[in-house]
RODO-2510 file (C-alpha; in nm, 4 decimals, decimal comma):
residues 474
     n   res          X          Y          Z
     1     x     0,4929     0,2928     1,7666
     2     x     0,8781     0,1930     1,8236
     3     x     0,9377    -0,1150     2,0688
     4     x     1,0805    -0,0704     2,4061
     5     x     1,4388    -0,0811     2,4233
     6     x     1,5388    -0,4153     2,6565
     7     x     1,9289    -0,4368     2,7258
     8     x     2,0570    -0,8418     2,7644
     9     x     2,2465    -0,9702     2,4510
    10     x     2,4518    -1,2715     2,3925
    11     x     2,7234    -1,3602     2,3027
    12     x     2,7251    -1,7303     2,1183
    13     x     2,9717    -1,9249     1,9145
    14     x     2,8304    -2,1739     1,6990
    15     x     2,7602    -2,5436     1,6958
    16     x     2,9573    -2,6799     1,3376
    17     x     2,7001    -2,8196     1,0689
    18     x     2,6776    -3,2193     1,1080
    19     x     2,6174    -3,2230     0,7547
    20     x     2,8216    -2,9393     0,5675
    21     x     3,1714    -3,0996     0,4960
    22     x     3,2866    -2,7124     0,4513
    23     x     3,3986    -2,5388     0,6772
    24     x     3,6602    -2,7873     0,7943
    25     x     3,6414    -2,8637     1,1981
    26     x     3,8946    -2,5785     1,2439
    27     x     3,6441    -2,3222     1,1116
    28     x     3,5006    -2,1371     1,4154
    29     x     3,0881    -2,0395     1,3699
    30     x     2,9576    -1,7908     1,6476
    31     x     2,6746    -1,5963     1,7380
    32     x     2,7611    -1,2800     1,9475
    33     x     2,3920    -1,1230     2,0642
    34     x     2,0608    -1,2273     2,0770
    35     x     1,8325    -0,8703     2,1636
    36     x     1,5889    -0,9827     2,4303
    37     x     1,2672    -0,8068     2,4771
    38     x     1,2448    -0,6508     2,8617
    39     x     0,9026    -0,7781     2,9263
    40     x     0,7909    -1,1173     2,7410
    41     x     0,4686    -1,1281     2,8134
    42     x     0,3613    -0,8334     2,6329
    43     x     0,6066    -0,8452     2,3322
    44     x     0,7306    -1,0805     2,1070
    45     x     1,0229    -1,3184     2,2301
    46     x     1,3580    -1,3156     2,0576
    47     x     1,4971    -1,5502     2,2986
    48     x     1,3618    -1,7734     2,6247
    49     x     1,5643    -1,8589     2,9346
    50     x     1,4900    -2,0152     3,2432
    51     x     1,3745    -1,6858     3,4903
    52     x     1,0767    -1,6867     3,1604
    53     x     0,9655    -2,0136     3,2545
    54     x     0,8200    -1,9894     3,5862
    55     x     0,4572    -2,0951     3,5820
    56     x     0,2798    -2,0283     3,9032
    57     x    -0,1453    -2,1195     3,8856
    58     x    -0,3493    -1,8584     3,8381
    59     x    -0,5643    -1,7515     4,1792
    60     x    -0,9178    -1,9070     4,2121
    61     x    -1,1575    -1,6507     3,9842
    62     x    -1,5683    -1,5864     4,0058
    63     x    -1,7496    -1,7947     3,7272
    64     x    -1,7709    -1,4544     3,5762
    65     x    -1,4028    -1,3834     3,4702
    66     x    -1,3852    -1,7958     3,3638
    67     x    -1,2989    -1,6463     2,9658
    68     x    -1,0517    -1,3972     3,1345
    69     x    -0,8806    -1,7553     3,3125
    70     x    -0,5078    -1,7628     3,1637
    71     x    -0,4774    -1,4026     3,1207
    72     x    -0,2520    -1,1204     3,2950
    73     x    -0,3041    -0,7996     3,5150
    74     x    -0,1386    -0,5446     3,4435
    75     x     0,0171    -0,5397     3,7512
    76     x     0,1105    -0,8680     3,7938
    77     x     0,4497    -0,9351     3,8160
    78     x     0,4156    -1,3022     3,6999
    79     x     0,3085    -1,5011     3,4386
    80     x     0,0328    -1,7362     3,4170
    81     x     0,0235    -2,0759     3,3243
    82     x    -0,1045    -2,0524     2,9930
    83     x     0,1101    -1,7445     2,9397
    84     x     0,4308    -1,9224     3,0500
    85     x     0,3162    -2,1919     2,8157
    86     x     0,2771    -1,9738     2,5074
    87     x     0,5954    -1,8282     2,5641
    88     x     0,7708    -2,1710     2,6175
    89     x     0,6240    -2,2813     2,3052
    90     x     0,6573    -1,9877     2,0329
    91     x     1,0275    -1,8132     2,1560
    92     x     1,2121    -1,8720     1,8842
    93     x     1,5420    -1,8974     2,0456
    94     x     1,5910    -2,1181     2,3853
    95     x     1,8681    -2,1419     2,6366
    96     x     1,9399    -2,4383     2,7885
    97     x     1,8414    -2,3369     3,1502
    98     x     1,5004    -2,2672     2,9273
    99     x     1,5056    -2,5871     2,8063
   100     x     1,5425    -2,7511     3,1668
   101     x     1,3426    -2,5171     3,3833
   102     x     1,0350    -2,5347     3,1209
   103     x     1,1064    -2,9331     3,0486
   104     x     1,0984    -2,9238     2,7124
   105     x     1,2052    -3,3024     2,6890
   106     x     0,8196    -3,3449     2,7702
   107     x     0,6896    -3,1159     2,5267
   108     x     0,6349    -3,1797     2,1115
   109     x     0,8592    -2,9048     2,0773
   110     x     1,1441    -2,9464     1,7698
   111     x     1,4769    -2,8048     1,7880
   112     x     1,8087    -2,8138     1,6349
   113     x     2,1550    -2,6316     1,8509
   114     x     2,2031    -2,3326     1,6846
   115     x     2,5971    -2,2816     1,9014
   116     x     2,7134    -2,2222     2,2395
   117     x     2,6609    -1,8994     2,4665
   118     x     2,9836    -1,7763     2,5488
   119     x     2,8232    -1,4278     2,7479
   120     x     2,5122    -1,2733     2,8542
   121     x     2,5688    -0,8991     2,8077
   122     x     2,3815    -0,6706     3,0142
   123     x     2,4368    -0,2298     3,0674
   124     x     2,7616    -0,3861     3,0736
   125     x     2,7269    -0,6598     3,3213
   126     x     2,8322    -0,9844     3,1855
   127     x     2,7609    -1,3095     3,2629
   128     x     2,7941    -1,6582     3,1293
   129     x     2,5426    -1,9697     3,1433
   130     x     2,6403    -2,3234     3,3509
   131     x     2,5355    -2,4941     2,9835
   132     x     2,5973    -2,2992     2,6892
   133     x     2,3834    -2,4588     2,4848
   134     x     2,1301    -2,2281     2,2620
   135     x     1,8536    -2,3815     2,0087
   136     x     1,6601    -2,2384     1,7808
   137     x     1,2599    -2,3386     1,7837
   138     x     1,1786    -2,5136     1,4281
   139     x     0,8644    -2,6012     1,5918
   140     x     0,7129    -2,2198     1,5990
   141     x     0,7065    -1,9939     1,2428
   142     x     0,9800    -1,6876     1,3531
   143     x     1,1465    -1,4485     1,0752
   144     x     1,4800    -1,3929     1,0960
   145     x     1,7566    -1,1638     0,9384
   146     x     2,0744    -1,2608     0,8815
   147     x     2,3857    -1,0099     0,6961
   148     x     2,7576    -0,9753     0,7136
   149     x     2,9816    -0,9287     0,4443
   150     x     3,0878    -1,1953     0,2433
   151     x     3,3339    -1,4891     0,4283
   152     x     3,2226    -1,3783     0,7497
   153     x     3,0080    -1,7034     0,7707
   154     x     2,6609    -1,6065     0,6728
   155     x     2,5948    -1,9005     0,4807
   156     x     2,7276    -2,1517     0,6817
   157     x     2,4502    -2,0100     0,9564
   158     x     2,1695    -2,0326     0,6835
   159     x     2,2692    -2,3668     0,6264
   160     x     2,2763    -2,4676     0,9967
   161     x     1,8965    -2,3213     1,0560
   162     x     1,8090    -2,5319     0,7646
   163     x     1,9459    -2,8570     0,9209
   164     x     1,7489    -2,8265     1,1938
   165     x     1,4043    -2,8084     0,9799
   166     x     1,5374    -3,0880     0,7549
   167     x     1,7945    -3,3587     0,8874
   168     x     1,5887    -3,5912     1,1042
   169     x     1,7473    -3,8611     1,3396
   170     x     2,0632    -3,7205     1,3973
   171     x     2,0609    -3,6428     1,7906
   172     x     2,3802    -3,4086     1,7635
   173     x     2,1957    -3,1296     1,5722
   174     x     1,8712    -3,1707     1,8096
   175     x     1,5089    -3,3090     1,7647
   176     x     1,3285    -3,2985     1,4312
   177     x     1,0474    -3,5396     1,3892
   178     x     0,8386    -3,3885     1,1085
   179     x     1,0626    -3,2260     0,8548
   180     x     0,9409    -2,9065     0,7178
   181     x     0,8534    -2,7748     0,3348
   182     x     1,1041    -2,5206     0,2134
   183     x     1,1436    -2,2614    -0,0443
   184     x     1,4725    -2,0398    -0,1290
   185     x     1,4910    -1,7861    -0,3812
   186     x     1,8029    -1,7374    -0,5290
   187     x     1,9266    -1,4861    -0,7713
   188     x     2,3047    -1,4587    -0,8726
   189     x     2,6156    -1,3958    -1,1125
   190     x     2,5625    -1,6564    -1,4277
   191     x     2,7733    -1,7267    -1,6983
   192     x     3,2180    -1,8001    -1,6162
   193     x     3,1694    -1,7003    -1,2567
   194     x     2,7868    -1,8404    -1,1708
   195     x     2,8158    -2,0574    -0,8201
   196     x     2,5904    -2,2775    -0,7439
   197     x     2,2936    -2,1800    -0,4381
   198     x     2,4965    -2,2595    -0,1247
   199     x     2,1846    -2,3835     0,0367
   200     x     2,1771    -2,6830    -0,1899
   201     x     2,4684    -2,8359     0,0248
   202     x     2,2342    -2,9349     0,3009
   203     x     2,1558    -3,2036     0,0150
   204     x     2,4913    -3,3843     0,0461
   205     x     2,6679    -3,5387     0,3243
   206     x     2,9355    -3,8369     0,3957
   207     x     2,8558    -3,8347     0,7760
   208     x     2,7338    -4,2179     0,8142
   209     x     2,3490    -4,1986     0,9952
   210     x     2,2579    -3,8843     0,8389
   211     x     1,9775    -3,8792     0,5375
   212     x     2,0084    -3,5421     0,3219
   213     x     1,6820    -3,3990     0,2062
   214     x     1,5690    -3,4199    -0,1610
   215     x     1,6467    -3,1217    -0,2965
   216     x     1,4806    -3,0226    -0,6421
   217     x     1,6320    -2,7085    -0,8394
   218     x     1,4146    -2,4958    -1,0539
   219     x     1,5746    -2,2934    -1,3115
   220     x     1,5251    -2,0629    -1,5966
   221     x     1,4359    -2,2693    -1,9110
   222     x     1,6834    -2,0708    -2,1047
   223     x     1,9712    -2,2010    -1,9038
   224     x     1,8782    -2,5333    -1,7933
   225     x     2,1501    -2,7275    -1,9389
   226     x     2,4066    -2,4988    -1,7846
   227     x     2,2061    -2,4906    -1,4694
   228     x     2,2137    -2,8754    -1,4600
   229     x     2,5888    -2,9302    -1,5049
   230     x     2,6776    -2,6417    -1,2535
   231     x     2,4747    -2,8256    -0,9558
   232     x     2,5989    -3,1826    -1,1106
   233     x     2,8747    -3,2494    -0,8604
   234     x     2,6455    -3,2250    -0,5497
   235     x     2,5082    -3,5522    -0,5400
   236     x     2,2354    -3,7502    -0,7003
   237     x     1,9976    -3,6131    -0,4577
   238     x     1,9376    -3,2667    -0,6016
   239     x     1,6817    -3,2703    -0,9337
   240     x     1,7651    -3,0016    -1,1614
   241     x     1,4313    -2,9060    -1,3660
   242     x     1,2655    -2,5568    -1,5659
   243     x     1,0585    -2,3518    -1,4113
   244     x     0,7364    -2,3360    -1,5702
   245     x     0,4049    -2,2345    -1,4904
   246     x     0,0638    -2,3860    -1,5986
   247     x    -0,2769    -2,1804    -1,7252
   248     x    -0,3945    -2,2466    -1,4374
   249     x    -0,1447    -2,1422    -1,1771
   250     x    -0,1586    -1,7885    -1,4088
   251     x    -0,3877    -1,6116    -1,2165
   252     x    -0,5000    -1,2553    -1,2012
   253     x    -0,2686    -1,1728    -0,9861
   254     x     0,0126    -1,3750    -1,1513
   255     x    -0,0354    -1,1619    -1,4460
   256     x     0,0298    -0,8047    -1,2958
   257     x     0,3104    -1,0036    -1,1110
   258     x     0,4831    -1,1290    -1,4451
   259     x     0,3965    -0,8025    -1,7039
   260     x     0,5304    -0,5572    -1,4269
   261     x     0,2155    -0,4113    -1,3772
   262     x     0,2101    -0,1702    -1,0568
   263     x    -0,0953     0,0090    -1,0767
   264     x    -0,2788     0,2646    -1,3661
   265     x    -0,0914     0,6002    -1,2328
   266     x     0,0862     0,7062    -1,4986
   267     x     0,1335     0,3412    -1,6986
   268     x     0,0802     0,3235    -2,0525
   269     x    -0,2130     0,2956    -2,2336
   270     x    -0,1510    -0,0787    -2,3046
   271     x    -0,1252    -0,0968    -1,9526
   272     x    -0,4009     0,0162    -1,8752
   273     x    -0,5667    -0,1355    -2,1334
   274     x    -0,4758    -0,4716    -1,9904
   275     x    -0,5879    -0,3574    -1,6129
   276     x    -0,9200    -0,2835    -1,7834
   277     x    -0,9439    -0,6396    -1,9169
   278     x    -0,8603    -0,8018    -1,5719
   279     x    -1,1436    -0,6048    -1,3710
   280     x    -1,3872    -0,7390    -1,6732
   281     x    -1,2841    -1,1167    -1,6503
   282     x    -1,2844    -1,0562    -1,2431
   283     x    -1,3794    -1,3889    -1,0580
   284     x    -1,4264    -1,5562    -1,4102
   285     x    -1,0215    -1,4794    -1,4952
   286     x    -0,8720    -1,7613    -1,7144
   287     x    -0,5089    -1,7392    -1,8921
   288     x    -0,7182    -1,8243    -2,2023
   289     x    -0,9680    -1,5843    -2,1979
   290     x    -0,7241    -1,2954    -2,0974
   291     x    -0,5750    -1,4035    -2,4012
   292     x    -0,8255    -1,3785    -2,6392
   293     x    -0,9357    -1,0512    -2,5332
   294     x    -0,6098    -0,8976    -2,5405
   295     x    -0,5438    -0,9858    -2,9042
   296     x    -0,8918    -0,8308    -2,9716
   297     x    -0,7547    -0,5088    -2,8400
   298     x    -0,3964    -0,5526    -2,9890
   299     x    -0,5017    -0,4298    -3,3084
   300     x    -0,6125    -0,0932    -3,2588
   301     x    -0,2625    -0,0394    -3,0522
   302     x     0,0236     0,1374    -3,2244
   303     x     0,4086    -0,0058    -3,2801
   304     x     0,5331     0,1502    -2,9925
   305     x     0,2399     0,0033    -2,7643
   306     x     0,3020    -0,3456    -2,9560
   307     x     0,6691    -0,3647    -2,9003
   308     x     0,6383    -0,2734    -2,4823
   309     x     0,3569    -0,5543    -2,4735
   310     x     0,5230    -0,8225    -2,6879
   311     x     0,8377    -0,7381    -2,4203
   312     x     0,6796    -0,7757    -2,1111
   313     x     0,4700    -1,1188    -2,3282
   314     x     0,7798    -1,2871    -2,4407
   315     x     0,9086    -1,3084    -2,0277
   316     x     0,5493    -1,4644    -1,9530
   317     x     0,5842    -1,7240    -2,2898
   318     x     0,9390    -1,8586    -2,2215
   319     x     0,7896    -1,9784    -1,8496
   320     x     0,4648    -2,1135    -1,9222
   321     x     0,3987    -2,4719    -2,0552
   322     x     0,0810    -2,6681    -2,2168
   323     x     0,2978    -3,0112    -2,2469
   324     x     0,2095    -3,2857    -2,0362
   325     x     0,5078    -3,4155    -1,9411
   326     x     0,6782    -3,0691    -1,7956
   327     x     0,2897    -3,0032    -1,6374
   328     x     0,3629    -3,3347    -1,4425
   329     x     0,7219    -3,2551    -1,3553
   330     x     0,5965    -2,9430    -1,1675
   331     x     0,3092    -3,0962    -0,9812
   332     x     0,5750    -3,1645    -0,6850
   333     x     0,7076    -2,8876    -0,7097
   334     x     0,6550    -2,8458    -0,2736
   335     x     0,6817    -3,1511    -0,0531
   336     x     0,7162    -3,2325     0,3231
   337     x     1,0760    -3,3108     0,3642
   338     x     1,2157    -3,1384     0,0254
   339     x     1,4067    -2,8258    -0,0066
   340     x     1,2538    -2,6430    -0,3689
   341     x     1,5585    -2,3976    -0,4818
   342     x     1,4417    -2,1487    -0,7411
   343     x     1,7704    -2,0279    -0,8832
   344     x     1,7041    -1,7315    -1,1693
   345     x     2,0839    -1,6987    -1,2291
   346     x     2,0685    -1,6433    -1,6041
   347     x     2,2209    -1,3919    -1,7919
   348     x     1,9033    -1,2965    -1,9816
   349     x     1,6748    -1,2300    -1,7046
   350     x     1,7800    -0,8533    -1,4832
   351     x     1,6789    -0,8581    -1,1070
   352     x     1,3165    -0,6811    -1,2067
   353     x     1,1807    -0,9856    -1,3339
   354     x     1,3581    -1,2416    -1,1098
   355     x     1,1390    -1,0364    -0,8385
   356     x     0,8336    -1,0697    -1,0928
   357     x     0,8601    -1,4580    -1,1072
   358     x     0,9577    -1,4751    -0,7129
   359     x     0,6315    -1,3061    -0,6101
   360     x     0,4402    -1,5675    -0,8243
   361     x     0,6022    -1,8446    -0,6660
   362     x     0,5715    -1,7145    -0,2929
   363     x     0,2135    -1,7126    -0,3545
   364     x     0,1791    -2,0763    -0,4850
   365     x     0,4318    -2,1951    -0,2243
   366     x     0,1519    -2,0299     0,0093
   367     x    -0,1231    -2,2089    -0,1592
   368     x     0,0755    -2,5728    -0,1620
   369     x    -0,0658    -2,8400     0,0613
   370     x     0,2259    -3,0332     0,1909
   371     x     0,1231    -3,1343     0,5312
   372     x     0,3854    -2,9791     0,7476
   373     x     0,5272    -2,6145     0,8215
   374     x     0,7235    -2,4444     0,5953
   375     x     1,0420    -2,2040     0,5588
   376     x     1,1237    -1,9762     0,3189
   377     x     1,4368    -1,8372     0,2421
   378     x     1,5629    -1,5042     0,0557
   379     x     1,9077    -1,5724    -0,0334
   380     x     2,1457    -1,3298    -0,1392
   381     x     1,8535    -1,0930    -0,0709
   382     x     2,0554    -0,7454    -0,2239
   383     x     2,1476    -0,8933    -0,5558
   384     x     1,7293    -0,8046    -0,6102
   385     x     1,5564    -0,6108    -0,3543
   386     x     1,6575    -0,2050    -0,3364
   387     x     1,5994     0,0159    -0,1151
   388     x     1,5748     0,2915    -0,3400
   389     x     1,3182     0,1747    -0,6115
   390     x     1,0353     0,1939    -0,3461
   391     x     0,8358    -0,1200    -0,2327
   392     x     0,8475    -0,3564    -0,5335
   393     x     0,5597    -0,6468    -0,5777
   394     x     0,8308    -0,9073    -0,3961
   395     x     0,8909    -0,6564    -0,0904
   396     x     0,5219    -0,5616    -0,0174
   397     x     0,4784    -1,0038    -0,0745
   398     x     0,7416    -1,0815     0,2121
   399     x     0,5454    -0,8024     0,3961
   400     x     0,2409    -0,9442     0,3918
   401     x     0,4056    -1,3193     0,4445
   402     x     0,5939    -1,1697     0,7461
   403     x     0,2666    -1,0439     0,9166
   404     x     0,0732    -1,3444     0,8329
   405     x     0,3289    -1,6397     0,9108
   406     x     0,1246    -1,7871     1,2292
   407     x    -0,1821    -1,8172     0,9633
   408     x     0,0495    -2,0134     0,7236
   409     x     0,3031    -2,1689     0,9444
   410     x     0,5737    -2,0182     0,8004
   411     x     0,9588    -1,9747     0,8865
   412     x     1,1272    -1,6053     0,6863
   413     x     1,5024    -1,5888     0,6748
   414     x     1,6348    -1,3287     0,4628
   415     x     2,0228    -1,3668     0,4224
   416     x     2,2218    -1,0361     0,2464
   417     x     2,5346    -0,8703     0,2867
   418     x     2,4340    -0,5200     0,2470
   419     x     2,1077    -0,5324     0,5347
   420     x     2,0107    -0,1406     0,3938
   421     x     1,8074    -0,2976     0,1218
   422     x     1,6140    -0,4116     0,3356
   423     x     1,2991    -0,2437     0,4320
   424     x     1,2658    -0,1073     0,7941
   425     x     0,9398    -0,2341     0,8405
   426     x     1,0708    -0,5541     0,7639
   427     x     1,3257    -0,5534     0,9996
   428     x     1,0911    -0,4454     1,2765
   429     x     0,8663    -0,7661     1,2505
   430     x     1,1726    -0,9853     1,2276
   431     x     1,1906    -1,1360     1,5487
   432     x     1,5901    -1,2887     1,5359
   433     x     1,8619    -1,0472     1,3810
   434     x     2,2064    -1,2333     1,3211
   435     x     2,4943    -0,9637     1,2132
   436     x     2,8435    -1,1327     1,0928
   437     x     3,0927    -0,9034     1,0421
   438     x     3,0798    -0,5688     0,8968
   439     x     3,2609    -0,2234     0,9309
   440     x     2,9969     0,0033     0,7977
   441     x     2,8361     0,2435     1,0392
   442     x     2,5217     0,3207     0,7785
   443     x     2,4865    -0,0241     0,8093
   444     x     2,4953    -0,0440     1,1960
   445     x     2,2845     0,2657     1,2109
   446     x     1,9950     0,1109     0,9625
   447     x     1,9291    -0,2002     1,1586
   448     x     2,0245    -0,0778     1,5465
   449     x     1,7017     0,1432     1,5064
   450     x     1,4827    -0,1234     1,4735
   451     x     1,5810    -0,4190     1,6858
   452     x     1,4532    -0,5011     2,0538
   453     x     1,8274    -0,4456     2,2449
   454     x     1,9642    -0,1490     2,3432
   455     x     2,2971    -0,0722     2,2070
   456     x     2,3085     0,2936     2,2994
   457     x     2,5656     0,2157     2,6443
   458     x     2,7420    -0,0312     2,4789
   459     x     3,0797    -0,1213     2,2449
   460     x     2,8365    -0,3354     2,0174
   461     x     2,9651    -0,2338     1,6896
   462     x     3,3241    -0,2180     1,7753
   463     x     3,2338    -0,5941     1,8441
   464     x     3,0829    -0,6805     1,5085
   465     x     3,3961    -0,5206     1,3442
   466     x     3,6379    -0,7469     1,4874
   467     x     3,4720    -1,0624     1,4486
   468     x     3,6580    -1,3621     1,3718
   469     x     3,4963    -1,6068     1,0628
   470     x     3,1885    -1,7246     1,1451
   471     x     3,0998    -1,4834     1,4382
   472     x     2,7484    -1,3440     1,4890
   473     x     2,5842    -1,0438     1,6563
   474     x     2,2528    -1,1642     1,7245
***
């Protein structure tokens, strides 16, 4: 079922990063349009503001509707208390007049200032706010998308969202008492013209009062050393180490994750060969014992079968470990407070098996205790996911993270420039969309189909074409 259509947008220019020495001061960061859903008591908030916030008590009820207390008619034209509440405490973008009329500075809720509102767009009456100021909720999980071609400022908005989840006790970027748990995945060019993840710059800052978080840098074994020297000038707070797993983090499903194993339609007999020998082990699946049996079946399989399974063998052997001292460097691997960067930039592993190793580690990020929420972001998102190989193991994971993020307290961003590789299912649970500028119309016409606002009046994507650096359509 497509989503109503609701018609108010914004239009914001953003707050600089307290932290980020780049841009300079001079660099404008903005946020044109935030969709907003027509009725936010029946569908998910993109953003709050203050006409959202009026609580009014619900009228006296018989003893026997006491379970249906807090809940809405139909017909009502106002929300409840509890209603109002739930709204005030899960939109994942707030105004200021929000902010005020719902009295947030009473309230557990964690923020940081996402920019200023310079417009409230709506069937093309426009509008501005007394206080400009716009936050984004770190206290609630959301998903969010955010594209533009490259320079338009995409990463300097990634980076801002992250501040808020991770620089605490810095009043001018907002209220953060808990830090959160983050993961990015990171893919890129390697070799002469490999960059380090831009998201690792949240762990560096000369601005006097402000604490970086730890940031700890897992890379492909094969190209640590390189790894290590290319993330060197950031500061002494980011650890660079390998990326390897233990037997025991190799589960069942780690192994049809790593071997590029989709399903038995049409795979090879050694494929199916090794599906066979997962369904026997079943609940009593250890890396050892998968082991064993498949050298037991090796030997009746031919060169051609040995040469696809030693291929898809020798990606799983260069990241595992038995040593004790690398199983000890990746026990804290997740922690409250410490941005983990996965960064498979290597010139000897393609985008198919960066996706392979990415799905593993969603799943143990999942798993982690660490005692507070968590984010995860998917940087650079079209160097590996396509649109036109179907729904790999790493799409159908975000999926499933996407629909489940309340159960696991989790933050999605996914940052790309091109936003057609990414799925339109997964662009209709993302509850924030923020476009920098772009000129293509495919691009316009992939995600304007599946977002909350209702462009079809309105000059939106002559907007996003002349945005300055840094502007957002949101």
């Amino acid at each position: 079922m497509r989503r109503p259509r609701s018609h108010a947008s914004l239009l914001i220019y953003n707050c600089m990063s307290s932290v980020r020495q780049d841009p300079s001061p001079s660099f404008p960061r903005f946020c044109p349009y935030l969709p907003r859903v027509a009725n936010p008591l029946t569908f998910p908030h993109t953003m709050l503001n203050a006409e959202e916030c009026n609580m009014k008590p619900s009228p006296t009820k018989p003893k026997e509707l006491t379970l249906l207390v807090g809940q809405r008619d139909h017909h009502d034209q106002e929300p409840s208390v509890s209603q109002a509440d739930h709204d005030l405490d899960t939109a994942p973008l707030i105004l200021r007049d929000a902010y005020d009329a719902g009295r947030f500075e009473l309230r557990s809720t964690q923020y940081g200032v996402l920019g200023r509102v310079l417009s409230v767009h709506d069937r093309g009456n426009i509008s501005a706010s007394d206080d400009p100021r716009i936050y984004v909720n770190t206290n609630a999980p959301f998903s969010a998308i955010v594209c533009g071609v490259q320079g338009a400022g995409k990463s300097h908005t990634v980076s801002v969202l992250l501040e808020s989840m991770f620089i605490s006790n810095v009043e001018e970027i907002g209220s953060l008492a808990k830090p959160l748990s983050g993961l990015v995945l990171h893919y890129g060019e390697a070799g002469a013209s490999a960059h380090p993840c831009e998201a690792a710059s949240i762990g560096k800052s000369t601005v006097p009062g402000v604490t970086p978080p730890k940031i700890k840098v897992f890379v492909s074994p094969s190209s640590l050393k390189r790894m290590t020297d290319l993330y060197a000038p950031l500061g002494k707070s980011i650890t660079v180490l390998p990326l390897l797993f233990t037997e025991n983090e190799l589960d069942a499903a780690a192994i049809l994750s790593m071997m590029a194993v989709g399903g038995a339609d049409g795979a090879p007999l050694y494929i199916q060969i090794i599906l066979s020998i997962l369904r026997r082990l079943g609940s009593s699946f250890t890396f050892r014992a998968f082991t064993n049996e498949l050298e037991t079946h090796k030997k009746n399989f031919n060169p051609a079968q040995l040469a696809g399974l030693d291929q898809r063998m020798s990606i799983m052997s260069t990241f595992m470990t038995t040593k004790a001292s690398q199983v000890t460097e990746q026990k804290d691997r997740f922690a409250a407070g410490q941005l983990t960067i996965v960064d498979l930039s290597d010139l000897f592993i393609d985008s198919a098996s960066a996706c392979s190793i990415f799905e593993i580690i969603n799943r143990l990020f999942v798993r982690a205790e660490v005692g507070t929420g968590k984010v995860l972001l998917v940087d650079e998102a079209h160097k590996y996911l396509s649109s036109t190989k179907g729904f790999s193991g790493l799409t159908k994971s975000l999926l499933t993270l996407i629909r489940e993020q309340r159960h696991h307290g989790l933050r999605v961003i996914i940052s790309t420039q091109e936003p057609t590789v990414v799925p339109p299912v997964l662009l209709d649970l993302c509850s924030v969309a923020i476009l920098h500028r772009f000129s293509s119309p495919a691009w316009w016409t992939h995600i304007c189909g599946h977002v909350s606002a209702d462009f079809s009046e309105s000059d939106a994507f002559d907007k996003i074409v002349r945005l300055r650096v840094g502007a957002k359509f949101s």
